[in-house]
N, C-alpha and C positions, 0 to 999 in steps of 0.2 A: 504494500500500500504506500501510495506517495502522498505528500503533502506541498504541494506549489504555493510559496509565499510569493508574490508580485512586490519588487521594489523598483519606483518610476524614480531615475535619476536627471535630471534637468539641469544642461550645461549648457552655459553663456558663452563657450570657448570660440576660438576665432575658429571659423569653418572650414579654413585653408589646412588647417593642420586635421581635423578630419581625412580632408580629404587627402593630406598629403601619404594618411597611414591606410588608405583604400587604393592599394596597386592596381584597381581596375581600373580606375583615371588617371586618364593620359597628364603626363608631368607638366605640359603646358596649360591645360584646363585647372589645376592646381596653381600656378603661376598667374593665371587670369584672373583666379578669387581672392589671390594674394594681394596681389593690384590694387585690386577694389578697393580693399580691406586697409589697405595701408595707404591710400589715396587721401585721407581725412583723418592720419593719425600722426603725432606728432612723433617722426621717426625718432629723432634724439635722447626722449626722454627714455629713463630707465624703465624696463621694464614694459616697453611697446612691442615687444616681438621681432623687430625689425633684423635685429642681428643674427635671432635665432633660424629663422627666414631664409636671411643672406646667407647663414652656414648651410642651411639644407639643400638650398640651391643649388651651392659650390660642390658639396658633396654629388648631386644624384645628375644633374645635367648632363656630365660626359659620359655619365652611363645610358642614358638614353635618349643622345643625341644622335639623328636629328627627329624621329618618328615622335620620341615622348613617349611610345609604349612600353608598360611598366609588366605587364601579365604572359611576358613570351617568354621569361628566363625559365631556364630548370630549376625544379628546387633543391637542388645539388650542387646549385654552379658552384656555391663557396667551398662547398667539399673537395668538389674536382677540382677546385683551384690551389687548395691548397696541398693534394696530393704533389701534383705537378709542381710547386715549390719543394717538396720535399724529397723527391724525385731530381728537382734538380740542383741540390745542395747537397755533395758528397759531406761523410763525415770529415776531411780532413779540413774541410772550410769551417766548420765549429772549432775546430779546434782553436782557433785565435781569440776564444773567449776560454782561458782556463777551464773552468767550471759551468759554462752556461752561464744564463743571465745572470747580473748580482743585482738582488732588491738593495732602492735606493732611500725608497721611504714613500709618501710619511708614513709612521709606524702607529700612531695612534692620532683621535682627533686636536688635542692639545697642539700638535704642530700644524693645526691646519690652518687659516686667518677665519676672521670672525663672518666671513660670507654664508648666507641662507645654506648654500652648495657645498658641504664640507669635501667633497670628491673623494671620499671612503668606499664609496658604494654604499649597500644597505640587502640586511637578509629578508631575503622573502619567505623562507620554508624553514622550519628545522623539526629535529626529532631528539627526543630525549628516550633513550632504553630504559629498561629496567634495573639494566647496570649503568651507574649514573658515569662513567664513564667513555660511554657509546654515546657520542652526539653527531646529527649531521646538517650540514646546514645547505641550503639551495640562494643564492644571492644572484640580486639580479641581472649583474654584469661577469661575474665571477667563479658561475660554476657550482658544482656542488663540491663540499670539504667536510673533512669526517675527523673525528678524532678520534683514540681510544683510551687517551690519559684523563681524562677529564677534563680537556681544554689545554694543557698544556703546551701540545703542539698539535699544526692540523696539517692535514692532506689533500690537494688540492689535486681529484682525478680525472677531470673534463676537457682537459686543457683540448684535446685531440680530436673532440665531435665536433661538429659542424654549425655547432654556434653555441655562443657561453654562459645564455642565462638559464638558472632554474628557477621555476617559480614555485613549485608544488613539490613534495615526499611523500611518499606512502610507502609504507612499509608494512609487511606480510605478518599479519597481530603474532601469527605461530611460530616466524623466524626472522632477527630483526639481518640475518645475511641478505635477505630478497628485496629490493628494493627499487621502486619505480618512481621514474622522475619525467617530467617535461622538459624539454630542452627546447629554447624559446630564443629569439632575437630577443637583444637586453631594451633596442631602442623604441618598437614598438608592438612588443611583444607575440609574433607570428610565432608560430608554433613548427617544428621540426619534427616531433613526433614524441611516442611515447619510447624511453630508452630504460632495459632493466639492469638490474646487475643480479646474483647469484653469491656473490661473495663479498658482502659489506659493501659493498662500493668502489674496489678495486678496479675492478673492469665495467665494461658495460658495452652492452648490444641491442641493438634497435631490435622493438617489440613489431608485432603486426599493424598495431596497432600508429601507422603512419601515413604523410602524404600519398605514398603510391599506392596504399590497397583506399584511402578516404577518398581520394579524388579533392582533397582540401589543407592548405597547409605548404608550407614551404616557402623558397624566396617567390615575394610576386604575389601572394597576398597577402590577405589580414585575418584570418582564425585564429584561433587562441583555444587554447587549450586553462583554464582557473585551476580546475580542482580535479586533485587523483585521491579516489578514497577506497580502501578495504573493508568490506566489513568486518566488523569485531568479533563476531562470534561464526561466520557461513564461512566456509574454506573456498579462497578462489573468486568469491566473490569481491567485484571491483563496481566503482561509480566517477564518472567521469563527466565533470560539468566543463561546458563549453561553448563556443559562442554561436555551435552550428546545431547546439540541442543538449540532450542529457543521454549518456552510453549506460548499457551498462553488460557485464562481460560474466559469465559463472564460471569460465573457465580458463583465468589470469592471463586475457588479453589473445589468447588464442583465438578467441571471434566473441562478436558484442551485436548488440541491437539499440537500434535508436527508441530511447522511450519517450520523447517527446520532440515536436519538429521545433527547427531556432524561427523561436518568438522572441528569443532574448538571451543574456549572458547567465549562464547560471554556474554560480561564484561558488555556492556555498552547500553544503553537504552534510548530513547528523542522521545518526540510527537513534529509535526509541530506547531507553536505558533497558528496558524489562521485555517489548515484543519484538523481535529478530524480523518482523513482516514490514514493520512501518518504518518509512525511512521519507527524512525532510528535507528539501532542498530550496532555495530560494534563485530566483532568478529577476536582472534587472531587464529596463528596457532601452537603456541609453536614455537619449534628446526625443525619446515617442511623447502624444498628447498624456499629462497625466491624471486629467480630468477622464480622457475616453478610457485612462488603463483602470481607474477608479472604479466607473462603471461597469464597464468588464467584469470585475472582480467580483471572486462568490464570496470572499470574507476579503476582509484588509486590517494585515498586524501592522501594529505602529510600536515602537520600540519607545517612544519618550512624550513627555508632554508638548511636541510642537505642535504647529496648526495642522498637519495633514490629519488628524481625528478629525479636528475640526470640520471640516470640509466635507469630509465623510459621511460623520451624522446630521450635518446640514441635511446633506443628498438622500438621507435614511440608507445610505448602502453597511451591511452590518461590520461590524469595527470590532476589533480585538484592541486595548492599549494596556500596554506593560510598563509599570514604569516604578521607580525608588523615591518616595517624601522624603526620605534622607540625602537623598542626592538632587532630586526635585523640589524643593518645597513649597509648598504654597499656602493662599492668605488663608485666613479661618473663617472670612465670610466665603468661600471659597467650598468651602470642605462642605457643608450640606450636597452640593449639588454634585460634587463628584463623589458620594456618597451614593447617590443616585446613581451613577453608572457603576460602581462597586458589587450593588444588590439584584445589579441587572445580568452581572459577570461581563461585563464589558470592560471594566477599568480591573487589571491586575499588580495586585505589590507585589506579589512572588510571579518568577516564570513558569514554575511547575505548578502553579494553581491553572493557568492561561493555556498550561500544555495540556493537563488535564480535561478543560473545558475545550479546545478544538478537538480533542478527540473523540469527545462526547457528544460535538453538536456535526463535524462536519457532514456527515450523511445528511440531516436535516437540518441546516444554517435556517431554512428559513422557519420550522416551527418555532426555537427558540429566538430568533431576531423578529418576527411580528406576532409575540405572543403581549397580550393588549398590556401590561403590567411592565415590558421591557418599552413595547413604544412611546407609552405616557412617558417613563422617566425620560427616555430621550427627546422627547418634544419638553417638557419643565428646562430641560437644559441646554435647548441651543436657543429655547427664547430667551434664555441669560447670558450664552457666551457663543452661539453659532449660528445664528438668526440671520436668515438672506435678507438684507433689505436695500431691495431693487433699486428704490429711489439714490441712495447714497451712494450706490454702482453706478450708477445713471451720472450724478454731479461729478462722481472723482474722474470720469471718463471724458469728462466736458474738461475738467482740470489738466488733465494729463495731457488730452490733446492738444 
């Protein structure tokens, strides 16, 4: 049994850089948005994009000049390219570096200056054994690194696939040797495929689970691979959220089925603690309407006390919110009313009271959400804090235009 949580993410970003990470537009139709975009922007000023721009330009232009087609490359080229360096760099030409490369630094953040950008990188995944000793980490520009001292020192095994970031670990609940990762471009995160290893992470070998049997994935576009998960307790069982849908595999990556078609990115992934059947996953929808994904929706969790509750039980669509008075607080003329969605089980202070109650109503959302005792309190309380009223949409619209 699955549980689809819908989260609508609404970004004001400049659209040039969308499109610049959708290799199915041509790199001039990119360049023309760019245009646009920076036509009435005050290039000089810090933090207008301008530079960032001029660098992406510099970089991809000679690669595909003069067509601009961006979706003809193989999604091997940097593999095979780099074979062919390596192929043609006998070992006695290394040898004028003693030892291979020497790291030069920086060694920790302290030496870095005080810029937003510290240029450390940053870990994206990691794993803690049972023997706290066993740690691995997956970073976004860096690879996956293992240790077995306890941090002491670490091992950096990647260097040699064909591209260096990882974003995701999963490892096999019954052996923590087995191990599956993502390997991903660092800069906009494409995905190369699913890669295992056998032996703690020493080695590794591309799973089936890749662009040539997806038909998705590689240099030349944009699919992304989020999340690799095991379940805890099924052997072999795996879950794979993604941007082209949700996998899911019974027999470690040997062959999978699609269980839902991509409506969206689905980031995030959790089994039931007690029944081994239900299993939760959420998924966003980028820059979609989040009013129509509102609608759409058979429930909608809200994680805090911001306005999208609001808006929700404006619309009477039924609403779950979860949320901490210790960490939220609010006034005490206040508390009567959300007292009222409290009684309704609309409003949760624990997560497992709210887990509880979705698993109780989801087959029937709507007897519990217009049962006449839950609709009153919600009508008492959006004519105090959710109340449409047309006219003053009317005036702010006459304002703003």
């Amino acid at each position: 049994m699955l549980f689809f949580l819908g989260l609508a993410n609404v970004s004001f970003s400049q659209k040039w850089r969308e499109l610049a990470n959708d290799y199915n537009i041509n790199l001039y139709d990119v360049v023309e948005e760019a245009e646009i975009y920076f036509k009435n922007i005050d290039k000089t000023k810090k933090g207008s994009g301008w530079k960032s721009y001029q660098r992406w330009l510099y970089e991809n232009e000679p690669k595909y000049y003069p067509s601009g087609k961006r979706n003809t490359i193989s999604p091997y080229f940097v593999a095979n390219q780099y074979k062919k360096i390596i192929e043609s760099n006998s070992v006695s030409n290394r040898t004028i570096f003693n030892n291979g490369w020497e790291e030069l630094g920086p060694y920790y953040i302290e030496e870095v200056t005080g810029h937003y950008s510290v240029g450390l990188g940053r870990i994206e995944s990691f794993y803690i054994d049972n023997n706290p000793n066993i740690i691995y980490l997956g970073s976004r520009s860096g690879g996956f690194w293992k240790t077995s001292n306890g941090g002491e020192t670490w091992t950096n095994t990647t260097d040699d696939l064909i591209a260096t970031g990882v974003n995701t670990i999963a490892v096999d609940p019954n052996n923590p040797d087995k191990i599956l990762i993502n390997v991903r471009n660092s800069k906009n995160g494409t995905t190369h495929g699913i890669y295992k290893s056998n032996d703690g992470g020493d080695t590794w070998t591309i799973t089936n689970f890749n662009p040539d049997n997806l038909n998705w994935g590689g240099l030349g576009t944009n699919n992304k691979i989020f999340l690799i998960k095991y379940h805890p307790t099924i052997q072999d069982l795996i879950f794979i959220g993604t941007s082209e849908g949700l996998y899911r595999s019974s027999d470690n990556l040997i062959s999978w089925n699609q269980v839902d078609q991509p409506t969206g990115n689905y980031r995030q992934i959790d089994f039931h603690p007690t029944n081994s059947s239900i299993v939760y996953v959420t998924k966003d929808y980028g820059t979609s309407n989040i009013l129509k994904l509102m609608k759409s929706s058979k429930i909608v969790v809200s994680t805090s006390l911001s306005t999208s509750y609001l808006e929700t039980l404006s619309m009477n669509i039924p609403t779950v919110v979860v949320t901490n008075f210790e960490l939220e607080p609010v006034r005490i003329e206040c508390k009567k009313y959300l007292d009222l969605l409290i009684d309704s089980k609309i409003l949760h202070l624990n997560p497992n009271t709210a887990i509880a109650h979705l698993n109780s109503i989801y087959d029937n959302v709507g007897d519990w959400w217009f049962d006449q005792t839950v609709q009153n309190n919600v009508k008492i309380f959006c004519e105090k804090y959710a109340k449409l009223n047309y006219k003053i949409n009317k005036d702010l619209k006459k304002i703003l235009d």
